[in-house]
C-alpha positions as CSV (number, residue, x, y, z in Angstrom):
1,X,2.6,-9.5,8.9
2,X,6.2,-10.3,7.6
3,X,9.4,-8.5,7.2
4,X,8.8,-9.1,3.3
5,X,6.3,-8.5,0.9
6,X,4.5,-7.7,-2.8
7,X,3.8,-4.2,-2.8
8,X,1.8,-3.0,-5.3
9,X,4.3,-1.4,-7.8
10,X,6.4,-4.2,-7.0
11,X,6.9,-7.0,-8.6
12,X,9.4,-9.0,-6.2
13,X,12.2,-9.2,-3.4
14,X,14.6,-11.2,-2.7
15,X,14.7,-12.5,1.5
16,X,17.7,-12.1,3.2
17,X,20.0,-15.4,4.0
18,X,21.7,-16.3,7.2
19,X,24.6,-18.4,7.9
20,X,26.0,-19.2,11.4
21,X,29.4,-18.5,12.7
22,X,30.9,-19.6,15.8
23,X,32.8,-15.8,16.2
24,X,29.3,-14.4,16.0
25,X,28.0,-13.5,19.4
26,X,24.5,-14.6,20.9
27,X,22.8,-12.5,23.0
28,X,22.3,-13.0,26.8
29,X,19.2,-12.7,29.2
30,X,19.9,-9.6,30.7
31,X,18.4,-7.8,33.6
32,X,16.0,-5.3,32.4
33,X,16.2,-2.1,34.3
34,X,16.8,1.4,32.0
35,X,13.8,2.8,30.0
36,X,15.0,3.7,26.2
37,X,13.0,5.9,24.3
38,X,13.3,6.2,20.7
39,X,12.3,9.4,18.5
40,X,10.2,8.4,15.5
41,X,8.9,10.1,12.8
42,X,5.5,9.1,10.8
43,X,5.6,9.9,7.1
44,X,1.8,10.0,5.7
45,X,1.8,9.5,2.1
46,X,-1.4,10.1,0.7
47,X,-3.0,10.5,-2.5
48,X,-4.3,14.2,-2.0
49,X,-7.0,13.9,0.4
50,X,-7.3,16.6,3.3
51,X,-6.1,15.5,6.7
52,X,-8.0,12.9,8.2
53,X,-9.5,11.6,5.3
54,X,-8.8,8.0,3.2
55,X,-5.1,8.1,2.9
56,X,-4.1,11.0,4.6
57,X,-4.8,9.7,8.1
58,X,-5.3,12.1,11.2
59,X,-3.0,12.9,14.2
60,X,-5.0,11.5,16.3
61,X,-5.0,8.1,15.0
62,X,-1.0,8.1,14.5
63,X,-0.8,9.1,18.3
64,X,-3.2,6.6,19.3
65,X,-1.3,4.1,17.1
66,X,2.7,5.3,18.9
67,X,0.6,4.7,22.4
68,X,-0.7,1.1,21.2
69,X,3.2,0.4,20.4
70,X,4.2,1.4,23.5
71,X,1.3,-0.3,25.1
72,X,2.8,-3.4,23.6
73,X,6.4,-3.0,24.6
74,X,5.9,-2.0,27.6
75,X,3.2,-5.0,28.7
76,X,1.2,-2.5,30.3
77,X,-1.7,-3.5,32.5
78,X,-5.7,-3.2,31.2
79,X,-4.5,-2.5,28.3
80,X,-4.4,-5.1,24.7
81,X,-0.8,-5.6,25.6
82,X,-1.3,-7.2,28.9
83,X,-0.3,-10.5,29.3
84,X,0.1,-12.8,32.4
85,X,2.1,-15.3,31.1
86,X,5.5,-16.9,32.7
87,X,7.5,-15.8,29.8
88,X,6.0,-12.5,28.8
89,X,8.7,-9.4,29.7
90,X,8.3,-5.7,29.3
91,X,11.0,-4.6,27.0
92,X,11.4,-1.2,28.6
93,X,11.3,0.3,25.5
94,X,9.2,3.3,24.5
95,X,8.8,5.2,21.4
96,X,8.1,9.2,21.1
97,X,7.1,11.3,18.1
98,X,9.9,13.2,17.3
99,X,10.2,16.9,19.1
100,X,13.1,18.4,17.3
101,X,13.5,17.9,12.9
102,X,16.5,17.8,11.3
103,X,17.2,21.4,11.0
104,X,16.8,22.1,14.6
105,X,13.1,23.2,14.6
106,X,10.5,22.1,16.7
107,X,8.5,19.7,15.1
108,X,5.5,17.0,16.1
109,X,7.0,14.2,14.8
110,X,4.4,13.9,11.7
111,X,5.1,14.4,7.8
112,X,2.4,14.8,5.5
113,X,3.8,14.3,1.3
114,X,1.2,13.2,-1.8
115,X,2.5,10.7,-3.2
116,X,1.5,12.1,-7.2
117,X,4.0,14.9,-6.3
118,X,7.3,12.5,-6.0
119,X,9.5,11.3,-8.7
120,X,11.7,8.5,-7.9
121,X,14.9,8.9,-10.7
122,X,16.3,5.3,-10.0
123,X,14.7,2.3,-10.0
124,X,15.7,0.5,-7.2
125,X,15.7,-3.7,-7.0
126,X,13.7,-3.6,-3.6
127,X,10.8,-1.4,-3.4
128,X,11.8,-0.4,0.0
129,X,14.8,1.4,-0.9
130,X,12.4,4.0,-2.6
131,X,10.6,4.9,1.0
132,X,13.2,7.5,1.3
133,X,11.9,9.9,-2.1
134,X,8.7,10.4,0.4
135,X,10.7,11.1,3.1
136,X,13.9,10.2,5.3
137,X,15.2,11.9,8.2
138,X,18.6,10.6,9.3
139,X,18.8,7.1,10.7
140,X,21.1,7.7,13.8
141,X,18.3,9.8,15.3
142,X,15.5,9.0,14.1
143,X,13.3,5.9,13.8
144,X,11.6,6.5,9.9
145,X,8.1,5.0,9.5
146,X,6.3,5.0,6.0
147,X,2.3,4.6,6.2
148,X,1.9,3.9,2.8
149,X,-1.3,3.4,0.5
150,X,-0.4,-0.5,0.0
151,X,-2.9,-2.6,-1.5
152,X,-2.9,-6.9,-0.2
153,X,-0.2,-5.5,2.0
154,X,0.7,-5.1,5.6
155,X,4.0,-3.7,6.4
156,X,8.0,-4.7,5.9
157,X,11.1,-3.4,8.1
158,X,14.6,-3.5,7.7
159,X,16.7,-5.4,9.7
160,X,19.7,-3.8,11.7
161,X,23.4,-4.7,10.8
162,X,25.1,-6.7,13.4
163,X,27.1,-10.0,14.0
164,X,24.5,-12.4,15.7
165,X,22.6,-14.7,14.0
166,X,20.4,-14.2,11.9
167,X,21.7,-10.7,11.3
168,X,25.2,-11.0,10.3
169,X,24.1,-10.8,6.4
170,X,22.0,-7.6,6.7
171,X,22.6,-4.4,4.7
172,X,24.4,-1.4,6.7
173,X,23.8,1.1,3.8
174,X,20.1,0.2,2.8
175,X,17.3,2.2,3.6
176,X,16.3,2.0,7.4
177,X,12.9,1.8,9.1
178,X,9.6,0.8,8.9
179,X,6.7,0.6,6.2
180,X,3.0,-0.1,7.7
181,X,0.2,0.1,5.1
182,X,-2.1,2.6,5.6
183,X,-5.3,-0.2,6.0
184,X,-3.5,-1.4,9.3
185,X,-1.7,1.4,10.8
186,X,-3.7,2.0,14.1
187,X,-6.9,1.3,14.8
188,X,-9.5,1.2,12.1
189,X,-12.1,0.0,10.4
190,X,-10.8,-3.0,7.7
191,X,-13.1,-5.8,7.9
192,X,-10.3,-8.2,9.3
193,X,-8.5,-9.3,12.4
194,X,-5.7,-7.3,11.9
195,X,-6.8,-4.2,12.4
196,X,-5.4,-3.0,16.4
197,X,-2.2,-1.5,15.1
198,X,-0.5,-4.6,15.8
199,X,1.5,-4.4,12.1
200,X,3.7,-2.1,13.5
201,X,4.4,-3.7,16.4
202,X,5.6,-7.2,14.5
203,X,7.6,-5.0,12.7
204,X,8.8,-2.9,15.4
205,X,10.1,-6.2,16.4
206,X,11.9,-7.1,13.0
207,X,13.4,-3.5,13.3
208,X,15.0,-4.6,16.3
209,X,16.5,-8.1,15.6
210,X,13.2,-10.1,16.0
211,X,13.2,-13.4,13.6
212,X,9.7,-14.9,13.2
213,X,8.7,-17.7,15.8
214,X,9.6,-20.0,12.8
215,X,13.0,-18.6,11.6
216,X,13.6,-17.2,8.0
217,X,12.2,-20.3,6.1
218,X,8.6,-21.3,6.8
219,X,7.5,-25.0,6.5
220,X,11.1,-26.7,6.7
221,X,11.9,-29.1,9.0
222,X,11.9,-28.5,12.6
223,X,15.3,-29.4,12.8
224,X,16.1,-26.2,10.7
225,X,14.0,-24.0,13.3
226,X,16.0,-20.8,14.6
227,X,14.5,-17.8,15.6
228,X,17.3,-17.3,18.1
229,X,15.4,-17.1,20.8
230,X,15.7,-20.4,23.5
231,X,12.7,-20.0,25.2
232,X,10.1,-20.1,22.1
233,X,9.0,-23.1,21.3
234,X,10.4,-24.6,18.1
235,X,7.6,-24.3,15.5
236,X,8.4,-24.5,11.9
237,X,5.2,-22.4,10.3
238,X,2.5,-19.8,11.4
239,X,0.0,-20.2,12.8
240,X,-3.4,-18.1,11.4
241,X,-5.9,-18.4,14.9
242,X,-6.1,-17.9,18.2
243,X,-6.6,-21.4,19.1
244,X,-3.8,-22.8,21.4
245,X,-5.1,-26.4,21.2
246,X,-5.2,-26.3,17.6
247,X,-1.8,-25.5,17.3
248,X,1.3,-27.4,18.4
249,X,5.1,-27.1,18.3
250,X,7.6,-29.4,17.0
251,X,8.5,-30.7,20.4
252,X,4.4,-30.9,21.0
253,X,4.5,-28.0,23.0
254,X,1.8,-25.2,23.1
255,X,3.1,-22.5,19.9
256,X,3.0,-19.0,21.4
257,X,0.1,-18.3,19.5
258,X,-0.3,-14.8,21.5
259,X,3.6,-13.8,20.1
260,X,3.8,-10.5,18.3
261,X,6.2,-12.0,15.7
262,X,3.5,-15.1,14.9
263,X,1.0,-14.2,12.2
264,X,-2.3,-14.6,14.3
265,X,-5.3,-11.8,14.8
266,X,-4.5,-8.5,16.4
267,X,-6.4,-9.5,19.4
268,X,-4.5,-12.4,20.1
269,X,-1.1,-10.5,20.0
270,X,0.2,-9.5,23.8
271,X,3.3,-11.0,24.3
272,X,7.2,-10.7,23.9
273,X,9.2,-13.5,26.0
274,X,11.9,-12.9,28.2
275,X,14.8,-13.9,25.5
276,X,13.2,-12.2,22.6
277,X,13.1,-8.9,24.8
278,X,16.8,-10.0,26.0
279,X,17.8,-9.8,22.3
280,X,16.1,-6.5,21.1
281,X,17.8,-4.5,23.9
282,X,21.3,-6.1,22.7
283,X,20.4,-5.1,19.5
284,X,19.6,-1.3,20.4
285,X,22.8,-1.3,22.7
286,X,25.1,-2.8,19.7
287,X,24.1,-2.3,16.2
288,X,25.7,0.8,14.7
289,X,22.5,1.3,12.9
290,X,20.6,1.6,16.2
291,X,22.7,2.3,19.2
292,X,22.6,6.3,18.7
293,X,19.0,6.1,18.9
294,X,18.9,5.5,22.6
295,X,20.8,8.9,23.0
296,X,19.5,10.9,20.0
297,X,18.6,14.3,20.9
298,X,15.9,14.0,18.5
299,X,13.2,14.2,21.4
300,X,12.3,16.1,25.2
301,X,14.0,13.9,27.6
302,X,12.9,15.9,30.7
């Protein structure tokens, strides 16, 4: 799961560079205490299948999915986002299909479009700048997920616009949300370990300022290691199992094999730490790309 890939009508991207600044400001452990919730809409793109079949996936499994990701956030207990560790925090954020569409009708938070029926006039560099011809509700309010027919995919996110680092280099104006393929949105039935609905909660992450456990560039040196977060340990690739004894960190400590933003098996995942939630509130509470989604009147806040 990574913030970047090869879709299948694309042929390339180009990653995102970050440079430090010592004007740029580095988020703080806070004490967590408010709840945000955050109105999303699902955009199914299918191939003209009827609901609940291949492509076009039912309700049911997109609301099971938004309770897995919330599950997850929320590090709620007896469920696969549970974790006991010292360093695991619950973000205290939530997530809620949208009530309320763009027009001021009451909606439940799902879009169904065939993909044969869109046209996309421009051809755009990134492929992810072309989400929004199946659908885009507006970005203040709304948190836009694609669940896309990808083939050798899992998802990508956009990054949110604000001076920290890591972030200080992203794109204010580009296309804002979250693509999951369709294979590993939810729970199903693809023969591999990724198949919990734990793609969209990596990316979730990315959405929200997370960096990879090792940083933006894999297999450098650990001296080069930033993910921005002080209490993961400094690792400088990722790690593929579930085995903590297999895999060590550049300071030979245990690699939080169990992270959300590492690269190991759904059933592994279960853990944000304490800094990494620290920074995803600071980015909801800051980023002009985000902050109005805390307050959008998008969703029932009763």
């Amino acid at each position: 799961m990574t913030t970047k890939y090869f879709l299948m009508i694309l042929l390339g991207v180009t990653l995102l560079s970050c440079t430090r600044d010592e004007n740029q400001i580095q988020p703080r452990t806070e004490t967590v205490e408010s709840i945000y919730t955050l109105p999303v809409v699902v955009h199914i793109v299918h191939t003209g299948e009827s609901i609940g079949t291949g492509f076009n996936v039912s309700n049911d499994r997109i609301f099971n999915q938004i309770e897995s990701l919330n599950n997850d956030f929320r590090k709620k207990e007896g469920t696969l986002g549970y974790n006991t560790h010292v360093l695991g925090a619950d973000a205290k954020i939530e997530f809620k299909l949208a009530t309320i569409d763009p027009d001021g009708n009451p909606t439940n938070g799902i879009r169904r479009v065939n993909f044969n029926d869109i046209t996309i006039d421009v051809e755009n560099d990134w492929f992810f700048d072309d989400l929004p011809y199946y659908g885009y509700w507006n970005k203040q309010e709304y948190i836009n997920i694609w669940v896309f027919p990808l083939n050798n995919a899992l998802g990508q996110s956009s990054v949110p616009y604000i001076n920290i680092p890591g972030l200080d280099n992203a794109n204010p104006d580009g296309s804002t949300g979250v693509l999951v393929s369709t294979n590993h949105f939810g729970g199903t039935d693809t023969i591999n370990n990724l198949n919990r609905g734990r793609t969209l909660t990596h990316e979730m992450g990315h959405f929200l300022g997370l960096e990879h456990l090792w940083g933006k560039v894999e297999n450098a040196n650990c001296m080069e290691f930033d993910d921005y977060c002080d209490d993961t340990p400094q690792v400088s690739r990722r790690t593929g199992n579930c085995d903590e004894e297999l895999n060590i960190s550049c300071n030979e400590e245990i690699i939080l094999t169990q992270n959300y933003m590492d690269y190991t098996s759904d059933v592994c995942m279960n853990m944000f730490t304490k800094d990494q939630v620290a920074r995803m509130r600071y980015v909801l509470k800051n980023s002009t790309v985000r902050q109005s989604l805390i307050t959008s009147t998008a969703i029932d806040r009763n």
